[in-house]
C-alpha positions in Angstrom: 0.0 0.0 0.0 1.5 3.5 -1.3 0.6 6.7 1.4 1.8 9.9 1.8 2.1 11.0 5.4 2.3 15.2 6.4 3.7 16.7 9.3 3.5 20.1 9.9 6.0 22.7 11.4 6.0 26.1 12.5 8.4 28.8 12.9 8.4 32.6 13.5 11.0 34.9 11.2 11.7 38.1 9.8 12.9 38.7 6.2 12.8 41.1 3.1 12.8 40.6 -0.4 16.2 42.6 -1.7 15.2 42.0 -5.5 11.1 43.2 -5.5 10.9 47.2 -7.0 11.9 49.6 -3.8 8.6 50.8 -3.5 7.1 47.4 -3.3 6.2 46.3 0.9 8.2 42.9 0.8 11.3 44.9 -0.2 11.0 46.3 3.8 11.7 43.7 6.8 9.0 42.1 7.9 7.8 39.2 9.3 5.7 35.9 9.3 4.1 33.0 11.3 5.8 30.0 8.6 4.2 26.9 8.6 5.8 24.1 6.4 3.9 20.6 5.8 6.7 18.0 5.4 5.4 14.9 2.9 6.8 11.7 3.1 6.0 8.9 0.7 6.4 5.4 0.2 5.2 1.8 0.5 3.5 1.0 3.9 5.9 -1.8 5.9 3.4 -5.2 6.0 4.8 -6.2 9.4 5.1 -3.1 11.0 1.8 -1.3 9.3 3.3 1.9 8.8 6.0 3.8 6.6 7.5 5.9 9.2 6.8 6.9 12.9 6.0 10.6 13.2 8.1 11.2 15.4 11.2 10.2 13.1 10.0 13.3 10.9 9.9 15.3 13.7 13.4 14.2 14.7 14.6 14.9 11.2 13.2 18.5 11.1 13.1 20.3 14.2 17.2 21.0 14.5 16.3 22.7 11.2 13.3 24.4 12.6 15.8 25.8 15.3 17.8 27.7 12.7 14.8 29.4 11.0 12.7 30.1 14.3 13.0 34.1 15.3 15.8 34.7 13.1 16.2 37.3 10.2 15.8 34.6 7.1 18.8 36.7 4.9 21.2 36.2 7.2 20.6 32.2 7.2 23.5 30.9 4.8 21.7 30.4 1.6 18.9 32.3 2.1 20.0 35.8 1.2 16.8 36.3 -0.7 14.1 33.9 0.9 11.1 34.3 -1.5 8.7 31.4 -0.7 10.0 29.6 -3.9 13.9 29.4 -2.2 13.1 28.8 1.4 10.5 26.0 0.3 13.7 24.3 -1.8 16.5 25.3 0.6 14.4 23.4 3.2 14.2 20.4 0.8 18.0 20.5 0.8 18.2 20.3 4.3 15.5 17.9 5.0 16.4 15.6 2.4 19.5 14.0 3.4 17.9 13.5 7.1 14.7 12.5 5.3 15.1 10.0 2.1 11.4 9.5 2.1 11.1 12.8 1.5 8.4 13.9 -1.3 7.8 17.6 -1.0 7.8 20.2 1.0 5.0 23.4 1.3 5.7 26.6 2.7 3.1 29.1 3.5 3.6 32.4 4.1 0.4 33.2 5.2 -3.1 31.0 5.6 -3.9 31.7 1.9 -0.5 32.3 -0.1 2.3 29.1 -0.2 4.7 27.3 -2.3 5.3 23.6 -2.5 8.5 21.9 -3.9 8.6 18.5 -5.1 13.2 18.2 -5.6 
């Protein structure tokens, strides 16, 4: 049996856009409650009945969520413009190697507006 499991984090952070038109409100600092859904995928274990414990993806994620939570985004290495597009993939790319089941990985800005990226 193929599932996808999602676990969902949240962080608080400041950031600006440097490259939007200087009249534009994202060039200023400001900030957001993140959330990121983390999506795992893969066959379901027949002995065990599951693919992974939730608690692995937890494990996996939170010392990343440490290094995002109440910090200034552009001065996180690699993240010197974090539009929703490049924080959703420089997340990947730190998930990923603690993560192989990794399938994507959705970051909203706000309760209406996010980005998902898939690697």
């Amino acid at each position: 049996m193929f599932v996808r499991l999602t676990k969902q984090f949240h962080f608080e952070a400041a950031h600006f856009l440097p490259t939007f038109p200087a009249d534009h409100k994202c060039r200023r600092m400001h900030g957001h409650s993140f959330r990121f859904d983390v999506v795992v995928a893969g066959e379901v274990d027949p002995q065990r009945g599951y693919l992974i414990d939730y608690g692995e993806i937890r494990d996996a994620v939170d010392p990343i969520v440490s290094r995002l939570d109440h910090y200034l985004l552009n001065e996180v290495e690699g993240l010197s413009n974090p539009t929703s597009e490049i924080l959703a993939r420089w997340l990947w790319e730190q998930v990923k190697p603690r993560l192989p089941l990794l399938a994507s990985i959705q970051v909203y800005e706000t309760c209406t507006s996010s980005c998902e990226y898939r690697g």
